[in-house]
C-alpha positions in Angstrom: -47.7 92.8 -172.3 -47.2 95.0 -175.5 -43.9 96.5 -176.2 -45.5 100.1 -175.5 -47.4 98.8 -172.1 -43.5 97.3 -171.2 -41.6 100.6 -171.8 -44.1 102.5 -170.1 -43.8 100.5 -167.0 -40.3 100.7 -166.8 -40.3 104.5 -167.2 -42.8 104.6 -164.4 -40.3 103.0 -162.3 -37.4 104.9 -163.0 -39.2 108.2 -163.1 -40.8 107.3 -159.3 -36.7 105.9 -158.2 -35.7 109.0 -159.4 -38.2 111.1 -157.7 -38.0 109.1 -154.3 -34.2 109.0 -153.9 -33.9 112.6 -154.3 -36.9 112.6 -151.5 -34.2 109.9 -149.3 -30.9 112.3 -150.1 -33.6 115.6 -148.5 -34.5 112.7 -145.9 -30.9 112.1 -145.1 -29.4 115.5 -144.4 -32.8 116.7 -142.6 -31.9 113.5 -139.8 -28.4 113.9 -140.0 -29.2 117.6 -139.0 -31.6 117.1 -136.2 -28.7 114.1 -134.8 -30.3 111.2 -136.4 -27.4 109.5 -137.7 -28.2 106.2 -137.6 -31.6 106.8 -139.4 -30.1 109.3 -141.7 -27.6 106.1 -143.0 -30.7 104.2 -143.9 -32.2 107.4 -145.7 -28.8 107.5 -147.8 -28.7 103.7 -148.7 -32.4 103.9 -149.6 -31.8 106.5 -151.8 -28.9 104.7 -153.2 -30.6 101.9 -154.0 -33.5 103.7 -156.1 -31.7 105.6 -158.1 -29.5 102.7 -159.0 -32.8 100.5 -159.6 -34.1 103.9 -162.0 -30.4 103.4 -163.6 -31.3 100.1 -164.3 -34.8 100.7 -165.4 -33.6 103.1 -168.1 -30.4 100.9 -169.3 -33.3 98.1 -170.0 -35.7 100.4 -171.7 -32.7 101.5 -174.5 -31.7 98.2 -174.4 -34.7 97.2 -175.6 -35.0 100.1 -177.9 -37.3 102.1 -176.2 -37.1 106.2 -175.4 -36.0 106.9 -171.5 -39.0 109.6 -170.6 -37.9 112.3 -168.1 -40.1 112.9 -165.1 -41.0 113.6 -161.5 -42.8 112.4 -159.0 -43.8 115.0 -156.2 -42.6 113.7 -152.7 -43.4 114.4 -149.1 -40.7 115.4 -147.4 -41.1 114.5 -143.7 -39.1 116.3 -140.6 -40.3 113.3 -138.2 -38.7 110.2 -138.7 -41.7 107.7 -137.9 -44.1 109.6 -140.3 -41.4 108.8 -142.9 -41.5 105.0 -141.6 -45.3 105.0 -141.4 -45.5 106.9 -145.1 -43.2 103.9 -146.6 -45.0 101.3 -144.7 -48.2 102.2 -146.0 -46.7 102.4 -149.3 -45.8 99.1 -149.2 -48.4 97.7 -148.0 -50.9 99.5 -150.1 -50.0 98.4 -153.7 -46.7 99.1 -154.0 -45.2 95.7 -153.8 -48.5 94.3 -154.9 -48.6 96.2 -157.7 -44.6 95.6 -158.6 -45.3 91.8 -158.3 -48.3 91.8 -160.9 -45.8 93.1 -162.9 -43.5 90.5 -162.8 -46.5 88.3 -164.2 -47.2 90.5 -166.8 -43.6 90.1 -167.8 -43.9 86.6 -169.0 -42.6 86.6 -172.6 -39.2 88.8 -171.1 -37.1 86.6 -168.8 -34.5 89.5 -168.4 -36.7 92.2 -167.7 -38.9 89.8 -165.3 -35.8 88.7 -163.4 -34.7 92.7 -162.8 -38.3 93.0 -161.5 -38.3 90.3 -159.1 -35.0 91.5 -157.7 -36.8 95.3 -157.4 -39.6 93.4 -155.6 -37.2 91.2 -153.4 -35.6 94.7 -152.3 -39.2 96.6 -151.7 -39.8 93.3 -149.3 -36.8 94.0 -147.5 -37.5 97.7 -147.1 -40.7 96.7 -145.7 -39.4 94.7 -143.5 -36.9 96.8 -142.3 -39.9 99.7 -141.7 -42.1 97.2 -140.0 -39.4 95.9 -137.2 -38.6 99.9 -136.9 -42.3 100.4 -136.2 -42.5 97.8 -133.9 -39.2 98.9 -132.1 -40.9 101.9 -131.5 -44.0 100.5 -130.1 -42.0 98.4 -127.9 -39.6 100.8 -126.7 -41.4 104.1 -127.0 -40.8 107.0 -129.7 -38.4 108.8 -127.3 -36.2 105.8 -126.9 -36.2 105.0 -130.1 -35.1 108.1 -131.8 -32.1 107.4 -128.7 -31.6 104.5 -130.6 -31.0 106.3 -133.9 -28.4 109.4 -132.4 -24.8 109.4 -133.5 -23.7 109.7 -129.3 
């Protein structure tokens, strides 16, 4: 991987972290609004989570004397919280970890820059994860009972 093709990966991820955890703060107060508490604390610490992986993502590129580029990525924002679980789990499962991964092979001749990738990726899985058990909660138990489930009663 060049030393353009690098920096440009890295600004990709930052620029889509800081796009989706502004979409995950929207997320949060929309559920916390309709009464979905519990769902709205995992909107929050999602959106956490990005924008300190984009923080990361930028300290790396100036560390390694690249330019930061500024940017946005348009997001859905969703009023339903199992079309916001179905939208991340078919981001996941549709190149978004796959594509993260690849780039963790790509990043051969960078150890530091690798292992801050494989922790990004190790993260996505457990999102995933996360989503999928919520989607099978909710197959199990029924939308209704699940959004229950996710009230602050």
């Amino acid at each position: 991987m060049t030393f353009d093709e690098k920096i440009k990966a890295l600004n990709d991820l930052a620029v889509a972290w800081y796009s989706t955890s502004q979409a995950d703060s929207i997320h949060e107060a929309i559920f916390r609004g309709q009464g979905y508490g519990k769902f709205a604390d995992h909107c929050k610490e999602e959106a956490e989570e990005e924008l300190e992986e984009a923080k990361k993502c930028t300290a790396r590129i100036i560390a390694l004397g690249g330019k930061p580029e500024f940017g946005f990525v348009k997001q859905e924002i969703h009023y339903d919280p199992k079309e916001l679980l179905d939208q991340w789990y078919k981001e996941f499962t549709e190149g978004g970890i796959a594509s993260m991964n690849k780039l963790v092979s790509d990043l051969s001749d960078d150890a530091i820059t690798r292992k801050m990738v494989e922790e990004f990726v190790e993260g996505e899985e457990e999102h995933c994860a996360w989503v999928a058990k919520h989607l099978a909660i909710i197959d199990k138990l029924g939308y209704d009972n699940y959004l229950l489930e996710m009230m602050d009663i």
